[in-house]
C-alpha positions as CSV (number, residue, x, y, z in Angstrom):
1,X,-23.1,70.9,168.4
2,X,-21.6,69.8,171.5
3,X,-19.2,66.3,171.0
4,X,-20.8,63.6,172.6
5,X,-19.4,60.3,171.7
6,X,-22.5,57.8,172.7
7,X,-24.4,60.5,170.7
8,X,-23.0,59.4,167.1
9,X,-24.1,57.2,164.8
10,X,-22.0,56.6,162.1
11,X,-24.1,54.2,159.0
12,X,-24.3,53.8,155.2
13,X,-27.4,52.4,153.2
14,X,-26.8,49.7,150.9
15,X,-29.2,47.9,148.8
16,X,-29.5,46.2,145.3
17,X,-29.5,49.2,142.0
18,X,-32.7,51.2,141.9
19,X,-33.8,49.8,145.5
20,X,-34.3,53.6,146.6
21,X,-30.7,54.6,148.6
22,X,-30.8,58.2,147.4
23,X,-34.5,58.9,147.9
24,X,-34.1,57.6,151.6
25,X,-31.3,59.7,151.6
26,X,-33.2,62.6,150.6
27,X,-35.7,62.1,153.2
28,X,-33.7,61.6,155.9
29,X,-31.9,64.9,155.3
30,X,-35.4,67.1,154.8
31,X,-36.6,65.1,158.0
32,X,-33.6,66.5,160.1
33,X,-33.6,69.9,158.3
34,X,-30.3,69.7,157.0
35,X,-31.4,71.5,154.0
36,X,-34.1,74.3,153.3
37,X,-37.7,73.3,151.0
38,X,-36.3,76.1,148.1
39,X,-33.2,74.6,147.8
40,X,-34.2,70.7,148.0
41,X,-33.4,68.9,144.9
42,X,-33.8,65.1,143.9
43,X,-31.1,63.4,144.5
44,X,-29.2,65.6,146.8
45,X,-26.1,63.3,147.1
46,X,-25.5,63.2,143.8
47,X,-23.5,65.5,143.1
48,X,-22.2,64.5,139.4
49,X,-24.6,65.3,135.9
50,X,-24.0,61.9,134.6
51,X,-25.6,60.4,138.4
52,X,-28.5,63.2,137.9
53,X,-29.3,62.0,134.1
54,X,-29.1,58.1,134.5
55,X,-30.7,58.1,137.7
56,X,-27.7,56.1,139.7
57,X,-25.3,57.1,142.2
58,X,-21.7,56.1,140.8
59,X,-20.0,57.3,144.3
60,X,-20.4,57.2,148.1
61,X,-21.7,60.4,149.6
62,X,-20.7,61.5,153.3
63,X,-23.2,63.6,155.2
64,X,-23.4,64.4,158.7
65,X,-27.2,65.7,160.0
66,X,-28.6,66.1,163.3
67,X,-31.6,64.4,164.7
68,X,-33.9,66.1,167.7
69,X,-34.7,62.4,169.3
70,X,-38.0,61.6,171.2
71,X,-35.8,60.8,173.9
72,X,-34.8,64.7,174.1
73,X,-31.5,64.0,172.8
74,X,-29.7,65.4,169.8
75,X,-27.7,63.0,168.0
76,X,-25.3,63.2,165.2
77,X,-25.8,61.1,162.4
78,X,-23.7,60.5,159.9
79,X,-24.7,58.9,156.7
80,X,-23.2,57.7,153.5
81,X,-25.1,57.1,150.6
82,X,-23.9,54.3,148.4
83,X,-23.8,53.1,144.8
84,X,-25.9,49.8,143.8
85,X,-24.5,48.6,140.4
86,X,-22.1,45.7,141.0
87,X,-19.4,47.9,139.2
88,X,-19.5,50.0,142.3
89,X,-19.3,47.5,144.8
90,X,-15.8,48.7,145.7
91,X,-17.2,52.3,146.8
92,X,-19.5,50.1,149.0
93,X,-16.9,48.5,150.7
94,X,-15.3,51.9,151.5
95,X,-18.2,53.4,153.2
96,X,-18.8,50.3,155.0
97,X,-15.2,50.4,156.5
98,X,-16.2,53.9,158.0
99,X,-19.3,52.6,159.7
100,X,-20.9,50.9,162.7
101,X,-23.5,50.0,161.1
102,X,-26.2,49.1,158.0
103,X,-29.7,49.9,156.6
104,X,-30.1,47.1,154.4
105,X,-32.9,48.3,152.0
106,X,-34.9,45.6,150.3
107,X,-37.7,46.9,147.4
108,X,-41.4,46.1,148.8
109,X,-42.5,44.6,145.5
110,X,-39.4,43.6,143.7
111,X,-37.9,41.5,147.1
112,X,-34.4,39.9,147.9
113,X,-32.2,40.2,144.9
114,X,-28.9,39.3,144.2
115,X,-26.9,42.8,144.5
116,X,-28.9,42.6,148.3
117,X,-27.3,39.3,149.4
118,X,-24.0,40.9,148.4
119,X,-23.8,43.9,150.3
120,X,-25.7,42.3,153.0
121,X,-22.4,39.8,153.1
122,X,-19.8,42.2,152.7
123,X,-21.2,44.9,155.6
124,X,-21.3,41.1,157.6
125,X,-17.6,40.6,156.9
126,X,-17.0,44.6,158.8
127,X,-19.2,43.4,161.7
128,X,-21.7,45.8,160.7
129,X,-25.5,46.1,162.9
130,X,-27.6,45.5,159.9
131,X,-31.3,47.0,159.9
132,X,-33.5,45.7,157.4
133,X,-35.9,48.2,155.8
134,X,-38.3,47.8,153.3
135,X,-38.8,50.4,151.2
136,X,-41.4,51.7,148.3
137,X,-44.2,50.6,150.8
138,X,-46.7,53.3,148.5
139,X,-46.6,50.9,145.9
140,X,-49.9,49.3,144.6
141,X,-47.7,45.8,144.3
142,X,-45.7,46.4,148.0
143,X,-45.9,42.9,149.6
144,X,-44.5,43.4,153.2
145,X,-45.7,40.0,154.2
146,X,-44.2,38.5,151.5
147,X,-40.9,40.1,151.3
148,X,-40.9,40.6,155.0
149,X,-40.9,36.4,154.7
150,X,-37.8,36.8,152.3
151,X,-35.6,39.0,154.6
152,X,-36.3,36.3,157.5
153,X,-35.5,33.0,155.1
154,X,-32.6,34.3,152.7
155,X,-31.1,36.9,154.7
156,X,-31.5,35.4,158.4
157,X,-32.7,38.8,160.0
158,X,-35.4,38.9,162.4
159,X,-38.7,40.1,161.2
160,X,-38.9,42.5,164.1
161,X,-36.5,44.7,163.3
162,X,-37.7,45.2,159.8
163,X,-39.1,48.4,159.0
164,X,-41.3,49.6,156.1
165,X,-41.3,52.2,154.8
166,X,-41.8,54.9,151.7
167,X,-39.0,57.3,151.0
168,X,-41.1,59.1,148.3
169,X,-43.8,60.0,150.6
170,X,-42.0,60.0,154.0
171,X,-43.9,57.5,155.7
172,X,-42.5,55.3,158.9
173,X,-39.1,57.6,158.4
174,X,-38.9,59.7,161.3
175,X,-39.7,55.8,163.1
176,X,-36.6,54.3,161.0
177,X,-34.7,57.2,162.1
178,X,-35.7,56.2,166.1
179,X,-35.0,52.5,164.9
180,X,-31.2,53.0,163.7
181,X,-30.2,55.1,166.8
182,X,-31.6,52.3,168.6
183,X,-29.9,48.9,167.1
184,X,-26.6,50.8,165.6
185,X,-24.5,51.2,168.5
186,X,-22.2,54.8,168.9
187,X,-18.4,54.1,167.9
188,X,-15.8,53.0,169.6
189,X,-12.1,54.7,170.8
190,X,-10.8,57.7,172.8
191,X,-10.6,61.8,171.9
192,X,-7.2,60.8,174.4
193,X,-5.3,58.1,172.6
194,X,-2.9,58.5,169.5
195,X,-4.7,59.7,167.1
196,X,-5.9,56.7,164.4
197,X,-7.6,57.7,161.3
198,X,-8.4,56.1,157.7
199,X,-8.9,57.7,154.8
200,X,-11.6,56.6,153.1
201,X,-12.4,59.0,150.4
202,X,-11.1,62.5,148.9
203,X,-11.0,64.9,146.0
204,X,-9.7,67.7,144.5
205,X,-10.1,71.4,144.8
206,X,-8.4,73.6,141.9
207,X,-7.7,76.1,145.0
208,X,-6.9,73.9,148.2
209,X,-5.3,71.2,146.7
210,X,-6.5,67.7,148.2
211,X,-9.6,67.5,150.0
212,X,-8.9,64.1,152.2
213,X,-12.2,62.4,154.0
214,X,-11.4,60.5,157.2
215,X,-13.3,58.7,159.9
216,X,-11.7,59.0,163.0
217,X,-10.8,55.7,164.9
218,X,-8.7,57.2,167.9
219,X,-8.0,60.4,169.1
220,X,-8.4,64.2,168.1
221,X,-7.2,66.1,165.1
222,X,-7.1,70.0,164.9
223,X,-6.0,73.0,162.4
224,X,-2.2,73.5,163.1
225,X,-1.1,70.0,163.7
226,X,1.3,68.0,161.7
227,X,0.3,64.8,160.6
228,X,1.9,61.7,159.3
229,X,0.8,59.7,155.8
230,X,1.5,56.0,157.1
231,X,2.1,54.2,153.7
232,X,4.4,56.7,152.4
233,X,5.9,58.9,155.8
234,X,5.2,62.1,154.1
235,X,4.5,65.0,157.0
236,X,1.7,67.6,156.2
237,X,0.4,70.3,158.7
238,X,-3.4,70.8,158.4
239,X,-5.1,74.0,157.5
240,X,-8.5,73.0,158.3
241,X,-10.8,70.1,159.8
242,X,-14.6,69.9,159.3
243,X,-17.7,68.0,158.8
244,X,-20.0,67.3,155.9
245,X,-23.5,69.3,155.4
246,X,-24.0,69.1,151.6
247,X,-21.0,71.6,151.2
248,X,-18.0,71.3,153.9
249,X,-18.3,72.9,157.2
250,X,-14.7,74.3,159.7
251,X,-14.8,72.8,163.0
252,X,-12.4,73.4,165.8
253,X,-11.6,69.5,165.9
254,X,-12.8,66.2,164.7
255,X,-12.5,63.8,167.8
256,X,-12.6,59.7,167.7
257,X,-16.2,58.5,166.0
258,X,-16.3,61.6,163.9
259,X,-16.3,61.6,160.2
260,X,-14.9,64.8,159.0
261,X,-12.9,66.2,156.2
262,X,-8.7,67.7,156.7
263,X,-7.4,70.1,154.2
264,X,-3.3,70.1,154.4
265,X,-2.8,72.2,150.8
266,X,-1.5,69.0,149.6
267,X,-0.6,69.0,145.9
268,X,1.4,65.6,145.1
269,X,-1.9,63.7,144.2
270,X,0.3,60.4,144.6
271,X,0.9,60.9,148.3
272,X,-2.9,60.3,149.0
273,X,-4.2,56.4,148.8
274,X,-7.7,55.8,149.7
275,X,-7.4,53.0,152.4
276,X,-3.9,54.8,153.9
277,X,-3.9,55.8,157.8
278,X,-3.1,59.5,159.3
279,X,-1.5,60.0,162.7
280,X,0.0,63.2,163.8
281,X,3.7,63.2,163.5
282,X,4.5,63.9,167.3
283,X,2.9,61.2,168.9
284,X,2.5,58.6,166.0
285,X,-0.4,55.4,166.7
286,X,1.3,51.9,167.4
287,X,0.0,50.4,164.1
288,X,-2.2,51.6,160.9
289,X,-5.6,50.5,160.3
290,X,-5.5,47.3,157.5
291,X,-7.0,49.8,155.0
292,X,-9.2,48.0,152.3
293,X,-8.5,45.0,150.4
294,X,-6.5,46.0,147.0
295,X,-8.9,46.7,143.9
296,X,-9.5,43.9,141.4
297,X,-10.0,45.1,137.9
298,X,-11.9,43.1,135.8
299,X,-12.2,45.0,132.2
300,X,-9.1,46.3,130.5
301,X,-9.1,49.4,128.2
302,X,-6.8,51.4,126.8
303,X,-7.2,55.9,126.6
304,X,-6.2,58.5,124.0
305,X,-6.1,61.5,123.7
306,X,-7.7,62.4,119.8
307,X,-5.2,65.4,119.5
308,X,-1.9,64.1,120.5
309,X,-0.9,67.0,122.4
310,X,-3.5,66.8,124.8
311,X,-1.2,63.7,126.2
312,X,0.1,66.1,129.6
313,X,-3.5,67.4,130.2
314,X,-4.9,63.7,130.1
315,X,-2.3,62.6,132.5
316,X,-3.3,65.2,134.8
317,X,-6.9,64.8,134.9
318,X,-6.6,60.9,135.0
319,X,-4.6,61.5,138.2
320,X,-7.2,63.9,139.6
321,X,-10.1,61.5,139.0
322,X,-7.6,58.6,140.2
323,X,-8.5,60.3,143.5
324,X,-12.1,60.8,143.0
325,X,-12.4,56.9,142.0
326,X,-9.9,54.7,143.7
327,X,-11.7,51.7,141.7
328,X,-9.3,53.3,138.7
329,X,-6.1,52.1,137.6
330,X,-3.8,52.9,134.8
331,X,0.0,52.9,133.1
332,X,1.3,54.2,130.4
333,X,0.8,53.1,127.3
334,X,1.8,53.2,123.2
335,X,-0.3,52.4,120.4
336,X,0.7,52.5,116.2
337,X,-2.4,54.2,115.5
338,X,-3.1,56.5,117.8
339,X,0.2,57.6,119.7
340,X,0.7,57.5,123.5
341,X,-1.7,57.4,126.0
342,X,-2.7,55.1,129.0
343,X,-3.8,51.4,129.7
344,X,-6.7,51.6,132.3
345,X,-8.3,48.7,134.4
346,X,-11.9,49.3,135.6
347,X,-14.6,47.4,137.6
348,X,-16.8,47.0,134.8
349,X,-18.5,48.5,131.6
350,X,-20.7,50.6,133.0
351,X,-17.5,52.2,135.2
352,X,-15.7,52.7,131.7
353,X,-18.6,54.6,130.4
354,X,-18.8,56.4,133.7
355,X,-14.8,57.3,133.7
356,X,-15.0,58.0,130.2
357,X,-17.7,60.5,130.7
358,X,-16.1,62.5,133.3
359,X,-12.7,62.8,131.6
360,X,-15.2,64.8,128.7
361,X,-17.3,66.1,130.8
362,X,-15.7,67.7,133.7
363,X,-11.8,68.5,132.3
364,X,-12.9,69.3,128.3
365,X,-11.0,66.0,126.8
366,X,-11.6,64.5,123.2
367,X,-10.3,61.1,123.8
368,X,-10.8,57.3,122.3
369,X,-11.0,53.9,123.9
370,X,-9.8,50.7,122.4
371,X,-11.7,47.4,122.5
372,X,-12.1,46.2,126.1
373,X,-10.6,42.8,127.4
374,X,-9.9,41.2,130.1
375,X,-6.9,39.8,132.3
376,X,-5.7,36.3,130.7
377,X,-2.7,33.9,131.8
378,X,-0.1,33.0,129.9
379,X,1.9,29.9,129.9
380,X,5.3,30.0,127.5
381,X,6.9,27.1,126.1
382,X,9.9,27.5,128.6
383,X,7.2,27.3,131.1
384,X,7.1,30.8,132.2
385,X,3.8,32.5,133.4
386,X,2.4,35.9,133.2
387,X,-0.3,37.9,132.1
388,X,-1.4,40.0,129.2
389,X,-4.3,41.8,129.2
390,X,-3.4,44.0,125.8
391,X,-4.0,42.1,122.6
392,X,-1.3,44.6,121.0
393,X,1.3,42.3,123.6
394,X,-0.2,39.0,122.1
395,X,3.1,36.8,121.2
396,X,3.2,34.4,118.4
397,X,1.0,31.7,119.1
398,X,3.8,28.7,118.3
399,X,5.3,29.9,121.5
400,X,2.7,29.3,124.0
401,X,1.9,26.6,125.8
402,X,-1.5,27.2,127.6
403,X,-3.8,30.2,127.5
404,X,-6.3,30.3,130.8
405,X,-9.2,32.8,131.0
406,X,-10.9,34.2,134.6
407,X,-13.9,32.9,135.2
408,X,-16.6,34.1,137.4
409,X,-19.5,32.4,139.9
410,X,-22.8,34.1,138.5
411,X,-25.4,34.5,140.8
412,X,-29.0,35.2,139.2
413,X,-32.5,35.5,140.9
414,X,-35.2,35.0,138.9
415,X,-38.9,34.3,138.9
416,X,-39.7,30.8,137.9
417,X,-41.4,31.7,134.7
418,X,-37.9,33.1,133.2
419,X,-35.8,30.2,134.3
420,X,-35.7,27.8,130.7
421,X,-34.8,31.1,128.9
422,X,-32.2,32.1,131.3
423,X,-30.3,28.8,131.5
424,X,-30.4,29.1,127.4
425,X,-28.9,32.3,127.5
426,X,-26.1,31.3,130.4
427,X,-25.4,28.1,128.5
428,X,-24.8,30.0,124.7
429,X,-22.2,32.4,127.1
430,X,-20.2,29.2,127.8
431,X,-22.1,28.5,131.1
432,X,-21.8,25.6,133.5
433,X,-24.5,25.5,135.7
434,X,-23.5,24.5,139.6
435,X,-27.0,24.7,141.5
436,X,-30.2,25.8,141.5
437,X,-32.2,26.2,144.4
438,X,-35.5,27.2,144.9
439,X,-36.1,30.2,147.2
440,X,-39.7,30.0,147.4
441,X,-42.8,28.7,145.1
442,X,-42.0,31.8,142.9
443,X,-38.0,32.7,142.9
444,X,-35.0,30.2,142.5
445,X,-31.3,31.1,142.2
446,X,-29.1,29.8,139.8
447,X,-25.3,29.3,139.8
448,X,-23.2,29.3,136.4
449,X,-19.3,29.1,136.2
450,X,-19.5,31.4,133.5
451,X,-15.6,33.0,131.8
452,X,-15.8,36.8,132.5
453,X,-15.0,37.6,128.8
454,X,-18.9,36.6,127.9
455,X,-20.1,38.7,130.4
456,X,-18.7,41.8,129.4
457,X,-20.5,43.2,126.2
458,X,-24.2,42.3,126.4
459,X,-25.0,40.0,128.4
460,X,-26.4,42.0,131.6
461,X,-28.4,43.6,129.1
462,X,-29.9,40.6,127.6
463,X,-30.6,39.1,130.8
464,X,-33.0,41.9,131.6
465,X,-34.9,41.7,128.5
466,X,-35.2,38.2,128.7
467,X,-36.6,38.7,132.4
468,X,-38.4,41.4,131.6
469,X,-36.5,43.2,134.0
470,X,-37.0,40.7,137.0
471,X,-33.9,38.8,136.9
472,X,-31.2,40.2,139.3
473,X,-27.4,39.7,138.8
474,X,-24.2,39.5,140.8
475,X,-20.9,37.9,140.3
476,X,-17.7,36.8,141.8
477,X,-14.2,35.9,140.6
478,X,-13.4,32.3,141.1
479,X,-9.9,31.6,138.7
480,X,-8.5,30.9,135.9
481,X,-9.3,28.0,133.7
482,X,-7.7,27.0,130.3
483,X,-9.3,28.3,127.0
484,X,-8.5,28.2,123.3
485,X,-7.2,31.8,122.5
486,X,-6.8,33.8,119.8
487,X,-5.9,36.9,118.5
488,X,-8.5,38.9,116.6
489,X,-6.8,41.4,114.0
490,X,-9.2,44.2,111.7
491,X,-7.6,45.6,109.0
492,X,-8.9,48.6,107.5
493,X,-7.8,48.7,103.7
494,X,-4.7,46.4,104.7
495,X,-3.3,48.1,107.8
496,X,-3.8,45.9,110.8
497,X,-5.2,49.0,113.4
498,X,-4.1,47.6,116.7
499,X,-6.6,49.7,118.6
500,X,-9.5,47.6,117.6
501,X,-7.4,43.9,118.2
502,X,-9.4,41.9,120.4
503,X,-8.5,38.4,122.2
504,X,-11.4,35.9,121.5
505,X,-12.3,32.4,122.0
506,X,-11.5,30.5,119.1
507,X,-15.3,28.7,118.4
508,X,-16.4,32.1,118.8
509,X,-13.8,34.3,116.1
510,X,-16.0,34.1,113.7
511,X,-18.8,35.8,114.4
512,X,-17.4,38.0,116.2
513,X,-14.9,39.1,113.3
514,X,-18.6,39.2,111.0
515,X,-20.0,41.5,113.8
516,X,-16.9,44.1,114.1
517,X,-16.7,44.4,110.4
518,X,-21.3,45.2,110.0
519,X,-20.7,47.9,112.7
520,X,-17.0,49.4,111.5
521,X,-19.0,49.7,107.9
522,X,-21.9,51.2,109.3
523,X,-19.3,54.1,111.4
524,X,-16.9,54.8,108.4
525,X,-17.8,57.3,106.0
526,X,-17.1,56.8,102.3
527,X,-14.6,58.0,100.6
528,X,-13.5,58.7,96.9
529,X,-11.6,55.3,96.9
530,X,-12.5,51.7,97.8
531,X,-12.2,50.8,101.9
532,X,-11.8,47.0,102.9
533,X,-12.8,46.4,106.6
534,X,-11.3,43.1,107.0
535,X,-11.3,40.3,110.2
536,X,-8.4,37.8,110.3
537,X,-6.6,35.6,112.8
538,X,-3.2,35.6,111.6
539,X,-3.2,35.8,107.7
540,X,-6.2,34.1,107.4
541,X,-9.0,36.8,106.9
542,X,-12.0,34.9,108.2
543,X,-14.6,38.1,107.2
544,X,-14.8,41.5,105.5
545,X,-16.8,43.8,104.2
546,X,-16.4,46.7,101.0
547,X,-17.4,50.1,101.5
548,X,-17.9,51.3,97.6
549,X,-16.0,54.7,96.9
550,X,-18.5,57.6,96.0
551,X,-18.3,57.9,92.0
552,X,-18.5,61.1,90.4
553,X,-20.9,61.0,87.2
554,X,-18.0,60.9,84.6
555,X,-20.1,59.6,81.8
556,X,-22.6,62.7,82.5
557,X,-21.4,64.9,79.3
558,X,-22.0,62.0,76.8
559,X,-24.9,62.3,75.3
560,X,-25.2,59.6,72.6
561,X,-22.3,58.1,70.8
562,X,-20.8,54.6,70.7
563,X,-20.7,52.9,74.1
564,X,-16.8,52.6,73.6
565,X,-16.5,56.7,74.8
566,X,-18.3,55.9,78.0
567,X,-16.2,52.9,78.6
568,X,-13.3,54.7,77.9
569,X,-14.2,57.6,80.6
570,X,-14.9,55.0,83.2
571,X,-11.4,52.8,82.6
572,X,-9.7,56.1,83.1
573,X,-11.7,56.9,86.8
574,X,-11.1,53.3,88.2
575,X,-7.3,53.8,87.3
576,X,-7.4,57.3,89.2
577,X,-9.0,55.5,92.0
578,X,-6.6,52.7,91.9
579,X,-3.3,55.5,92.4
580,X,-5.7,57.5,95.6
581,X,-6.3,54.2,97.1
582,X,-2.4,53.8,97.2
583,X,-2.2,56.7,99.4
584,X,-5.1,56.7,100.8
585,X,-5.5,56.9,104.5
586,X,-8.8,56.1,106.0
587,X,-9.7,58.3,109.3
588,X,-11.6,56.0,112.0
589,X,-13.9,58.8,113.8
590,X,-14.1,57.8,117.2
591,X,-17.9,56.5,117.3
592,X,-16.3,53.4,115.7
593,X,-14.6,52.6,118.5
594,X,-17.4,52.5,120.6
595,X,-19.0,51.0,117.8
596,X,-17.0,47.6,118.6
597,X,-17.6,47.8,122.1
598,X,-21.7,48.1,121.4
599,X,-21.4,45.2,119.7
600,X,-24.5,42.1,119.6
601,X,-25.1,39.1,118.4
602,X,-28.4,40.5,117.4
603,X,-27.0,42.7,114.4
């Protein structure tokens, strides 16, 4: 296909988790015969198992397609699919950076959730043309008045340019397709001026090295020229330029609008940074694009590897998912118990599943995760400040000052019959509520200043149930505010393991120590000897529970007799027992680490 710049239309689709992204997706591919009837799949984006089996899309998908108009045009569209769950809100931001515009999908029966308003904000703070579509219109309970209604009053988008449709039947999608060339304008820039490019995406190919994905801002890249890495000045000379149709496709150039791939048999993983600008070396661009805003994590955990000489193997696929996920981020790290490995920071729980499934999945590794916790500040005696985010680093507690803990804004939208039950449930997670406003006779949103600790384990889920599924969730970071901390130790037959340390509010130890030491008994297999699973906060043990050695039947060749011969036999097995338990060492299989971080107040 010909370039023609006022001919491309460069957009992502965001909505709320489960609103229908991929399925529109789908659609809009079979629609522009971008892929053949034999070998359509669900979910073609989706390129991962894990997305496939849990029904989610964990990372933004580029594809470019081309559309036959009715206006006897052909126009090249290129889409990006995007995640819903808030853990992946940073992957939205990315594709929104390499936009002009939005497809704000809104679910016909479910309505304006909280995930909606969130995207809807952030593709407003890229100057994005936002279409609103709603979607799932085959649906017995689709309410296109009603939500139609919703989009108007919460979102402040005019009702005209809403379009409904079904992406699992098709209908109203070749109109939508009309509608987007129509309100999202073609990009901006010059195939003549310095060339300008961001990087806002890449992976790795065992044979090619670095795959880097760029939108081009300014001017025209081709095979054979050398280009510049901004952030770092390292020089590369590209071996190939292309576009995206399901698998990558060689072009001759990629000119300014274009979203493309370059392949520069790059190798030194750390010279690529999602965000970073290109420019060819000769005739460099005045100034780099300002990238993307730096990646907060919000859940600390720490990886290693079960066999201690996987350590170089782990290092090396961490780095090559590092570029996969730029959400990830990591050091080194030591632990007692299980040797070295690394510290991680991730968006979320569902992302440290995610990461954790990929490192076993797609590079072989046996690894084990430590109790996840979050970023707290310090203040020492001498008035320093930092933060600790390790309860392994957790000083002496007669040397701090002040502990703080980050707390978020929580945003829920719920129907009104939910609304006692969920303000119980916010206010046992140490919520304050801030406002609650009505949306309509049937919705209201409520506000909590909530501390980001209590949102970690369960509480998503428990929302959910509560609401029957109804309820929608979204959060932002808002600061620090001062807590009473303290460190959670579990000993294991007297050995503090640091692995499973955790840093807990104080009124809360306590039951959380009782909870840790239920699940650790249920995950530890007996042994010939005693095993005490103990909870303490310094040397005061404040739970425990006794895992009773298997007995062999010593007594079994007494038949008859005084009692004293049976006694006797027994004395002399509990003081066998007594020397194993000396040197006994208990092995911790690795479901009782995710034991811990399964944990609920309900067991």
């Amino acid at each position: 296909m010909k370039y023609e710049q006022d001919k491309i239309r460069n957009f992502c689709i965001i909505a709320h988790i489960d609103h229908g992204k991929s399925t529109l997706a789908d659609r809009f591919l079979q629609k522009c015969h971008s892929v053949s009837d034999r070998d359509f799949k669900e979910q073609m984006l989706d390129s991962m198992d894990i997305e496939r089996e849990r029904g989610i899309t964990i990372k933004s998908q580029a594809v470019t397609i081309e559309f036959n108009s009715e206006d006897g045009n052909i126009y090249q569209l290129n889409l990006v699919d995007t995640p819903g769950h808030v853990d992946f809100s940073y992957e939205v931001s990315r594709a929104i950076s390499a936009c002009e515009g939005a497809l704000l999908l809104v679910d016909a029966s479910q309505g304006v959730e909280a995930q909606t308003l969130s995207n809807m904000y952030m593709a407003l703070d890229h100057d994005l043309d936002i279409v609103p579509v709603v979607n799932k219109m085959d649906l017995p309970s689709a309410d296109l008045e009603r939500v139609s209604a919703q989009i108007e009053h919460d979102l402040g988008l005019e009702r005209e340019m809403i379009y409904p449709v079904s992406a699992k039947t098709g209908k109203n999608v070749d109109e939508l397709i009309e509608g987007l060339i129509k309100w999202i304008p073609a990009p901006g820039g010059s195939p003549a001026n310095p060339l300008k490019c961001l990087i806002f995406d890449s992976h790795y190919d065992a044979y090619r090295g670095v795959v880097i994905h760029i939108r081009l801002f300014e001017g025209t890249i081709k095979s054979g020229d050398e280009i510049l890495i901004m952030s770092n000045n390292s020089k590369y000379k590209v071996e190939e330029v292309g576009t995206f149709k399901l698998r990558l496709i060689p072009q001759k150039d990629l000119k300014a609008g274009q979203v493309g791939y370059i392949i520069a048999g790059i190798k030194n993983i750390s010279d690529i940074r999602v965000g970073d600008t290109i420019t060819l070396n000769g005739k460099p661009c005045s100034e780099a694009l300002s990238g993307f805003r730096e990646v907060k994590p919000v859940v600390f955990s720490s990886i290693y590897p079960v066999d201690t000489n996987q350590y170089e193997e782990l290092l090396s696929a961490i780095d090559k998912l590092r570029l996969n996920d730029a959400s990830l981020v990591y050091e080194k790290d030591a632990s007692a118990a299980l040797g070295f490995g690394f510290r991680c920071g991730f968006l979320g729980l569902l992302h440290l599943e995610v990461v954790q499934e990929r490192l076993e999945r797609e590079f072989g590794l046996n690894i084990v995760l430590t109790s996840p916790s979050v970023r707290y500040r310090i203040t020492g005696q001498g008035g320093d400040v930092y933060y600790l985010d390790n309860p392994a680093e957790y000083p002496d507690p007669g040397i701090i000052e002040m502990t703080e803990e980050p707390y978020i804004q929580a945003a829920i939208i719920t129907p009104t019959d939910f609304l006692g039950s969920i303000m119980t449930l916010c206010m046992g997670k140490r919520g304050i509520q801030t406002s609650l406003n009505y949306l309509d006779e049937k919705r209201v949103e409520i506000k909590f200043d909530m501390p980001l600790a209590e949102v970690l384990f369960d509480f998503y889920d428990k929302l959910k149930s509560i609401s029957k599924g109804y309820a929608s969730f979204d959060y932002e970071f808002i600061g620090f505010k001062v807590t009473n901390l303290v460190k959670l130790d579990i000993l294991i037959n007297g050995d503090k393991v640091d692995a499973l340390s955790q840093l807990v509010f104080k009124d809360n130890a306590y039951d959380r120590g009782r909870i840790v030491c239920k699940k650790l008994k249920q995950e530890i297999t007996r042994q010939q000897f005693k095993i005490a699973i103990q909870a303490a906060i310094g040397n005061t043990v404040i739970s425990r529970e006794t895992i009773s050695a298997l007995r062999k039947d010593v007594t079994s060749k007494c038949y008859g007799g005084d009692i004293s011969r049976k006694r006797k036999l027994l004395e002399k097995q509990k003081e066998g027992k007594k020397r194993m338990k000396m040197v006994g060492n208990v092995e911790l299989p690795q479901s009782a680490f995710l034991a811990v971080l399964k944990t609920s107040d309900n067991d």
